[in-house]
Structure formats: structure tokens, C-alpha cells
DSSP file (Angstrom, degrees, kcal/mol; ACC not computed):
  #  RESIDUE AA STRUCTURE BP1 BP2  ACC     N-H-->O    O-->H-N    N-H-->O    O-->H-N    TCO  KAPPA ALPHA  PHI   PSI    X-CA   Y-CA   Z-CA
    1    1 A X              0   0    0      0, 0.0    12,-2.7     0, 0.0    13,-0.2   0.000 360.0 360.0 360.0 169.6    3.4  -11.7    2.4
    2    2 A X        -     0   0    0     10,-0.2    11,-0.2    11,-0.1    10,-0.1   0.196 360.0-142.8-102.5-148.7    2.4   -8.5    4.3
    3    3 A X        -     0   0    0      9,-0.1     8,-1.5    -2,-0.1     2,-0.6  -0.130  19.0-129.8 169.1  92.4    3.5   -5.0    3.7
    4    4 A X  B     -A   10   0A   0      6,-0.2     6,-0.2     1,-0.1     3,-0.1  -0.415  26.1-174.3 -62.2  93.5    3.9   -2.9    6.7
    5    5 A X        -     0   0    0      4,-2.0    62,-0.6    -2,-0.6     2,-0.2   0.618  54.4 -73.3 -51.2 -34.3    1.8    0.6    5.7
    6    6 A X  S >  S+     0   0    0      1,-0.5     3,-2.6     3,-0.3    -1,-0.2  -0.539  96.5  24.1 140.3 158.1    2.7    2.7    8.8
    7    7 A X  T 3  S-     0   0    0      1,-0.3    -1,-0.5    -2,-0.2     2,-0.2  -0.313 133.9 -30.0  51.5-149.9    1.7    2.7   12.6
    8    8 A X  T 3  S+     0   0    0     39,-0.1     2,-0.5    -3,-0.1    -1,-0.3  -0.387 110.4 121.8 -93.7  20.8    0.7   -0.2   13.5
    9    9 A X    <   +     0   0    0     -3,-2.6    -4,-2.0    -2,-0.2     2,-0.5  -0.856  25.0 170.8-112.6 128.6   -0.9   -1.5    9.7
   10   10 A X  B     -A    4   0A   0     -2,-0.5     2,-0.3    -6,-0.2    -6,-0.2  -0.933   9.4-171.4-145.6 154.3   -0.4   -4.0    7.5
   11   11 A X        -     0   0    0     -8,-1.5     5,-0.1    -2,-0.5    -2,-0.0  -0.922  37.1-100.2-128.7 137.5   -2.1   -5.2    4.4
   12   12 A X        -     0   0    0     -2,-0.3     3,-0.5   -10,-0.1     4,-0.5  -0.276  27.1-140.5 -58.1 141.7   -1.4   -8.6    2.2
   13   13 A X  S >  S+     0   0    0    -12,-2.7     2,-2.7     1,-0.2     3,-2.4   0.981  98.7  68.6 -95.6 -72.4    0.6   -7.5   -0.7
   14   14 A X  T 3  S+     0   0    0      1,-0.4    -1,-0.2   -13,-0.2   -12,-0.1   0.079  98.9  55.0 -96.5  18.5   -1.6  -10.0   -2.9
   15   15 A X  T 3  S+     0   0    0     -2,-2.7    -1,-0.4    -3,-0.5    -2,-0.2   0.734  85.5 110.1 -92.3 -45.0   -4.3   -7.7   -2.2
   16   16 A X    <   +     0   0    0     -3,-2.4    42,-0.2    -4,-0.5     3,-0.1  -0.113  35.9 176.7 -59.2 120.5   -2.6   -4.6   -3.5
   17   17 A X        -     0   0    0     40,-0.8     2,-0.3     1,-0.3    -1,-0.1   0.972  65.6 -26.9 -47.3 -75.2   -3.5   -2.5   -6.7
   18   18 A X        -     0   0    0     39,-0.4    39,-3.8    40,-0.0     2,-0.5  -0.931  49.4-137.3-149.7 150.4   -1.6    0.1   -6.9
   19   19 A X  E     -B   56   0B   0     -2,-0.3     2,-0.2    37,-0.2    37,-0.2  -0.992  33.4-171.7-134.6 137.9    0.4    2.5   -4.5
   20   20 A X  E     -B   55   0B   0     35,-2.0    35,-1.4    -2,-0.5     2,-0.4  -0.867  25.2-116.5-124.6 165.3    0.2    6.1   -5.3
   21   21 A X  E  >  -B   54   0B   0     -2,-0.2     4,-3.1    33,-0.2    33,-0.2  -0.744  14.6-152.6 -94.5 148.9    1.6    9.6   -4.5
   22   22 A X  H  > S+     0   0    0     31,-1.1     4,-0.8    -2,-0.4    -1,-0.2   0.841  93.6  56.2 -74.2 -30.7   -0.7   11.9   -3.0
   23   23 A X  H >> S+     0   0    0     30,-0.3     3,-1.1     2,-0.2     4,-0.7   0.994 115.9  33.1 -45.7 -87.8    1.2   14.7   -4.4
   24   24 A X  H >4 S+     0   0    0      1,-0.2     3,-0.6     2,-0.1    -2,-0.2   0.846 121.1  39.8 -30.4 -57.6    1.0   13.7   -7.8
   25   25 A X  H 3< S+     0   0    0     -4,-3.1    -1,-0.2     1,-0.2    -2,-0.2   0.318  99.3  70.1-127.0  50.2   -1.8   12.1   -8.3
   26   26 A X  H << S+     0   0    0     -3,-1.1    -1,-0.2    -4,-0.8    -2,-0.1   0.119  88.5  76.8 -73.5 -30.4   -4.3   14.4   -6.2
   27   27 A X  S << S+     0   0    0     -4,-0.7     2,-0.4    -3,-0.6    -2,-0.1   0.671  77.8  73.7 -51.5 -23.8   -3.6   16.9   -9.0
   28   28 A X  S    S-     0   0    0      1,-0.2     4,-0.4    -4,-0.1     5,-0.1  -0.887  85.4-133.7 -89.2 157.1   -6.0   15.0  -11.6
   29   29 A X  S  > S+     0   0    0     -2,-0.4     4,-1.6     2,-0.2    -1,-0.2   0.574 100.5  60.6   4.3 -55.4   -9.7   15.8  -10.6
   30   30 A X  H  > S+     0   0    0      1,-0.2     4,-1.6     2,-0.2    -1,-0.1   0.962  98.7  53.1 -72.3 -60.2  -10.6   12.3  -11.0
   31   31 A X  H  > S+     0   0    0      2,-0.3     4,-1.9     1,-0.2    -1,-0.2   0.696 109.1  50.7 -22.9 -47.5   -8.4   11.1   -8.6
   32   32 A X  H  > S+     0   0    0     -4,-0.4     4,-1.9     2,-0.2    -1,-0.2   0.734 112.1  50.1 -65.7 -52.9   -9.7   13.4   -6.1
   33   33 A X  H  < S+     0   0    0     -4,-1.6     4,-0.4     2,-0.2    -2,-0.3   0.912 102.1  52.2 -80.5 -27.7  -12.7   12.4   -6.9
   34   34 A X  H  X S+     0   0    0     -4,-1.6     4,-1.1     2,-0.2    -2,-0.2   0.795 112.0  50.4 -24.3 -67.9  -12.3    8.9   -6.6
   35   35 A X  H >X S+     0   0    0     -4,-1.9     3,-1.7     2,-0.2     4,-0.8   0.950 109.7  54.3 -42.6 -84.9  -10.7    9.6   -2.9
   36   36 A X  H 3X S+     0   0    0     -4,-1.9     4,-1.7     1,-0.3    -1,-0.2   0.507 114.2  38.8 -34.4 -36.6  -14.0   11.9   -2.0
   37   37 A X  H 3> S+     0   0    0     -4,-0.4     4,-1.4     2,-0.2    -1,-0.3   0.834 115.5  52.8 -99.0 -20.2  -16.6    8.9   -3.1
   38   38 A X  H <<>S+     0   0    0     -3,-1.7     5,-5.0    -4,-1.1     6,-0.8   0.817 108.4  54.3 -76.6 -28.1  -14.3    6.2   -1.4
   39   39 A X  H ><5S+     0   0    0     -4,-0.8     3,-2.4     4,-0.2     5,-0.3   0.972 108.4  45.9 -50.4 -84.3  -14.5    8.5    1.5
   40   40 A X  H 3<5S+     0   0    0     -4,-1.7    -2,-0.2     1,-0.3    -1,-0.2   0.625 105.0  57.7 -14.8 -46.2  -18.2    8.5    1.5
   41   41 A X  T 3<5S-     0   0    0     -4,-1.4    -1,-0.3     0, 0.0    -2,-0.2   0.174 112.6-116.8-107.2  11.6  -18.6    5.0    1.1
   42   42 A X  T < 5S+     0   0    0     -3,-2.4    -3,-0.2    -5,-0.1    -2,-0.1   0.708  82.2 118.7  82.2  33.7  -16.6    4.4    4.2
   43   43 A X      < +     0   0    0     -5,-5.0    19,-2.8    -6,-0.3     2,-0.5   0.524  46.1  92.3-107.5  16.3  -13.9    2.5    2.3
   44   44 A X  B     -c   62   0B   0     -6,-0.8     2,-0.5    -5,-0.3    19,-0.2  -0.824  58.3-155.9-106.6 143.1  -10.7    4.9    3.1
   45   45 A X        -     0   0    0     17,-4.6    19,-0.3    -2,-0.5    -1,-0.0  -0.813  10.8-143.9-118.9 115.9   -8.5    4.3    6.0
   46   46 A X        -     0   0    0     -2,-0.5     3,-0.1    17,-0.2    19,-0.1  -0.337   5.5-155.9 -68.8 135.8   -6.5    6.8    7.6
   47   47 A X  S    S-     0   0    0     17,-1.9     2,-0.2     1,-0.3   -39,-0.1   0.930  83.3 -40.3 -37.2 -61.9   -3.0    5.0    8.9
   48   48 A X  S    S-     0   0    0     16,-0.4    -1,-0.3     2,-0.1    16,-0.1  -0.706  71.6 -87.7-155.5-167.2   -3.0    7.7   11.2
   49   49 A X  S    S+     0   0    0     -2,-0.2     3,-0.1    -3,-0.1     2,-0.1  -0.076  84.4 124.3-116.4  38.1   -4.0   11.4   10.9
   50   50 A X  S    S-     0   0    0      1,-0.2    -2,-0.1     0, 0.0    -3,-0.1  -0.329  84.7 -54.6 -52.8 153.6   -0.1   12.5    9.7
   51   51 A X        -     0   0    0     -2,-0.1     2,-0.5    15,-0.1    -1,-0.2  -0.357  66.2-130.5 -12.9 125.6    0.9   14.3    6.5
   52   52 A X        +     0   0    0     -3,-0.1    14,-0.3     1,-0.1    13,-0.1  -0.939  42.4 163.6 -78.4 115.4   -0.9   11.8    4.3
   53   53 A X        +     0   0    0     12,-0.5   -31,-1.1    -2,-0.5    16,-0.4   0.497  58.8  14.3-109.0  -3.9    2.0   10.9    1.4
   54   54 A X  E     -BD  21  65B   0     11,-1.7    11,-1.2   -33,-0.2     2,-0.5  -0.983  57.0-158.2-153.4 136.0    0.9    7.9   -0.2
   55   55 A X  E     -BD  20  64B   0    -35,-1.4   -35,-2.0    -2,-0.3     2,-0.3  -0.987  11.2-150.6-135.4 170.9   -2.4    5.6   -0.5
   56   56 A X  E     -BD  19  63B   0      7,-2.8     7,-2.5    -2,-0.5     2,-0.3  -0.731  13.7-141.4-105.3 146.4   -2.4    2.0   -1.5
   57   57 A X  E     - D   0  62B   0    -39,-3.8   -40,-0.8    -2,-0.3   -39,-0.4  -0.789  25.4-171.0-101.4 164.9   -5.8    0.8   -3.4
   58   58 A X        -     0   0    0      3,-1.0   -42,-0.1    -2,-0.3   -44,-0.0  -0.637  48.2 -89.8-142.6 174.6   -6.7   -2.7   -2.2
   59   59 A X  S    S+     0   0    0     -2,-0.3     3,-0.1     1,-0.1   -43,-0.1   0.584 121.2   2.1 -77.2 -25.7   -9.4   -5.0   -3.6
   60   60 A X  S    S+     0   0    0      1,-0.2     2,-0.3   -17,-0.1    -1,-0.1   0.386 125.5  56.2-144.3   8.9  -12.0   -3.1   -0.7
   61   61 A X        -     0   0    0      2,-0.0    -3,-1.0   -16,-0.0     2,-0.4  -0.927  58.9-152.3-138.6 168.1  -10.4   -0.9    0.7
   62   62 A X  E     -cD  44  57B   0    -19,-2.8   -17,-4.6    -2,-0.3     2,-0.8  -0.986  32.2-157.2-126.4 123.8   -7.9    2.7    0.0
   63   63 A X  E     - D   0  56B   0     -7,-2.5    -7,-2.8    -2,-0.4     2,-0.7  -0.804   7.3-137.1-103.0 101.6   -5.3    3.0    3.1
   64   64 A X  E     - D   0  55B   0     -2,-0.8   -17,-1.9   -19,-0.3   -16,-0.4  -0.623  23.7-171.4 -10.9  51.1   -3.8    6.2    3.9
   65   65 A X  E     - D   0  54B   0    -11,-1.2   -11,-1.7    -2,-0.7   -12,-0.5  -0.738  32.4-154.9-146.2 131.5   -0.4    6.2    4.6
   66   66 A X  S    S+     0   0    0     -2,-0.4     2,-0.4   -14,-0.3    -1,-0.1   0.316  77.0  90.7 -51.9  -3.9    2.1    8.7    6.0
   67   67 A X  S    S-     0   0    0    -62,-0.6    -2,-0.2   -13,-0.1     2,-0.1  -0.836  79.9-126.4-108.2 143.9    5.1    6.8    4.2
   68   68 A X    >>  -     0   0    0     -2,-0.4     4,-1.0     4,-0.1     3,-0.6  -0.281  30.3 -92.0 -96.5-173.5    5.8    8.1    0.9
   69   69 A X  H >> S+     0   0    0    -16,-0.4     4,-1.3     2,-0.3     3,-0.8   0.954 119.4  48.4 -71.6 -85.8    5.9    5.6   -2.4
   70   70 A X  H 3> S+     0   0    0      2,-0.2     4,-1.3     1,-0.2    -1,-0.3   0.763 108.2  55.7 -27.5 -41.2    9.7    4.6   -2.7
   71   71 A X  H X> S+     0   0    0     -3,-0.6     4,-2.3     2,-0.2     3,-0.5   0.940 112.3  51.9 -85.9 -44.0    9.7    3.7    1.2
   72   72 A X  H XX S+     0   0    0     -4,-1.0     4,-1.0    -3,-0.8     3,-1.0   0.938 110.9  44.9   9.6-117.3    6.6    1.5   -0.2
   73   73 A X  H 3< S+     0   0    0     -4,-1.3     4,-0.5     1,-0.3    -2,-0.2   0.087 101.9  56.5 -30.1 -21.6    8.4    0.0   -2.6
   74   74 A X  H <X S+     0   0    0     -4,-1.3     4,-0.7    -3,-0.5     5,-0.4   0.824 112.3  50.9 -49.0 -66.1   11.6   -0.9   -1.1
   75   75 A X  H XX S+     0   0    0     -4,-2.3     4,-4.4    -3,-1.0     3,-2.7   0.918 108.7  45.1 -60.1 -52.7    9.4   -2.8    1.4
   76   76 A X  H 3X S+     0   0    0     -4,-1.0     4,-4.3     1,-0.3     5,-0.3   0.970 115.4  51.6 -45.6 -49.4    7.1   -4.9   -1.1
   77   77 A X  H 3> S+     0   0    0     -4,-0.5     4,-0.7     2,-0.2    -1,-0.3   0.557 114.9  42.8 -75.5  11.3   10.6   -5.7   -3.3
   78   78 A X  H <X S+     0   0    0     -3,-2.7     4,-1.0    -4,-0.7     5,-0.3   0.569 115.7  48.2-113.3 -31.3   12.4   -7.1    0.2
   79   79 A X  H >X S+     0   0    0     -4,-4.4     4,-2.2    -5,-0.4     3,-1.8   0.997 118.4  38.1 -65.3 -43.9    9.4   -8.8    1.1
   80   80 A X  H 3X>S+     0   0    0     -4,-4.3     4,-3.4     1,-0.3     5,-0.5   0.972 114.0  54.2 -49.0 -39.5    9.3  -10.3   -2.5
   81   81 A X  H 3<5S+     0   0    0     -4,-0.7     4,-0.4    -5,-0.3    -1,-0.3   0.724 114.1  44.0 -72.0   3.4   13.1  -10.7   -2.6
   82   82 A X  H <X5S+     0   0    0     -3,-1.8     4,-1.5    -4,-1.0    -1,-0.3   0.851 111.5  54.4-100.0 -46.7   12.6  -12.9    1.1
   83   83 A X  H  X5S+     0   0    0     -4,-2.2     4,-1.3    -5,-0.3    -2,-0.2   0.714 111.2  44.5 -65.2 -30.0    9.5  -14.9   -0.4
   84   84 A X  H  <5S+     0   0    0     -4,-3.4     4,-0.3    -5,-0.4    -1,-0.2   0.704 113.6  48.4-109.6  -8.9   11.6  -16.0   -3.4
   85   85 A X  H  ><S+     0   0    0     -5,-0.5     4,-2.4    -4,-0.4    -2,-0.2   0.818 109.1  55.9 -60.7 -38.9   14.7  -16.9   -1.2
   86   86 A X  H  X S+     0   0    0     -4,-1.5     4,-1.9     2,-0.2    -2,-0.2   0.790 105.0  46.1 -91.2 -57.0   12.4  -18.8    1.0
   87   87 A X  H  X S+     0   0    0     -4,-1.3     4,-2.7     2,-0.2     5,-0.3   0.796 115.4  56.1 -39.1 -43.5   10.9  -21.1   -2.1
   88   88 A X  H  > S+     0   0    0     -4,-0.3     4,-2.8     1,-0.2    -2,-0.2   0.977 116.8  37.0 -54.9 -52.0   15.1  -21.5   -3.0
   89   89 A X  H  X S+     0   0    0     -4,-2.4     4,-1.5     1,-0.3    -1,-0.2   0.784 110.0  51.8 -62.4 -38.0   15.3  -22.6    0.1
   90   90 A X  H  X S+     0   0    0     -4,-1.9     4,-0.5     2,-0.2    -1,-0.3   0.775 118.6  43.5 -52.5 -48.8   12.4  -24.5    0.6
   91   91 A X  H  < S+     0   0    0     -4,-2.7    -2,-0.2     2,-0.2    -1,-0.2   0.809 106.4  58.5 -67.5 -39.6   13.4  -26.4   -2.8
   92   92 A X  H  < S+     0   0    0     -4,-2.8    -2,-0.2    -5,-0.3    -3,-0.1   0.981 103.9  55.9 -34.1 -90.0   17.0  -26.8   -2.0
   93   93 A X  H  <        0   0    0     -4,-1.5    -2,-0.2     1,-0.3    -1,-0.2   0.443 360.0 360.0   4.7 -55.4   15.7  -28.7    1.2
   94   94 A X     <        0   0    0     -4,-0.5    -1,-0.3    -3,-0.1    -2,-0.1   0.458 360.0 360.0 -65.0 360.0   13.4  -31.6   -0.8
């Protein structure tokens, strides 16, 4: 399944680390710092250039995204809860 990030981006959820808030966890140093080398090394991607409120880590990449966590997180659990309807169905079916 996908997971629609913001604009026009979307990333394979079996890619995804982690989604964080930028609020939150832009406070530790490390985090910050983290962001700053990922930056560097040309692996962050702005969504757009909005309020940044969330970024997802990826297996190569860190995505920017103007949609905060929860709005995140609704979407990954309706894609899961459609992916595992979709195997009922699929099994139902045989």
C-alpha cells in the first residue's frame, strides 16, 4: 500500500520507519541534528515549502510533510484496515 504524504506525494508504507512530529521531536538536539546531516546529504524532501508538521523516515529517504502525525496515522490504519479486507476477500473468493 501507499500512503498519501501531501501534495502530490506518496510513499510505500512498507518502506516507512517512523512518522514524527516536528514540534516535538525538533526539541532534542539530536534530532535536529539528524535533519541538518540528512539535509546535507541530499536525502530530505520537502512535500512542499508549507508549515512543515511532520516527517516520515524511509529506508533512503526523510519526507517533509505539511500534514501533522494523527492525519498520518489515520491514513496508514485505513490503508491497513482496506489491505486486510481485501485478503478477507480475496480468501472468501477461493
Amino acid at each position: 500500500m501507499y500512503l498519501h504524504i501531501g501534495e502530490a506525494a506518496v510513499i510505500e508504507s512498507k518502506n516507512i520507519i517512523g512518522i514524527f512530529d516536528m514540534d516535538t521531536s525538533t526539541v532534542n538536539k539530536a534530532t535536529r541534528n539528524f535533519l541538518s546531516a540528512g539535509e546535507k546529504n541530499k536525502k530530505v524532501v520537502y512535500v512542499n515549502y508549507d508549515l512543515p508538521k511532520s516527517f516520515i523516515l524511509t529506508d533512503e529517504k526523510i519526507y517533509v510533510s505539511p500534514l501533522n502525525t494523527a492525519t498520518l496515522l489515520k491514513r496508514a490504519k485505513l490503508n491497513k484496515k482496506a489491505a486486510d479486507a481485501k485478503k478477507v476477500q480475496t480468501k472468501n473468493s477461493l
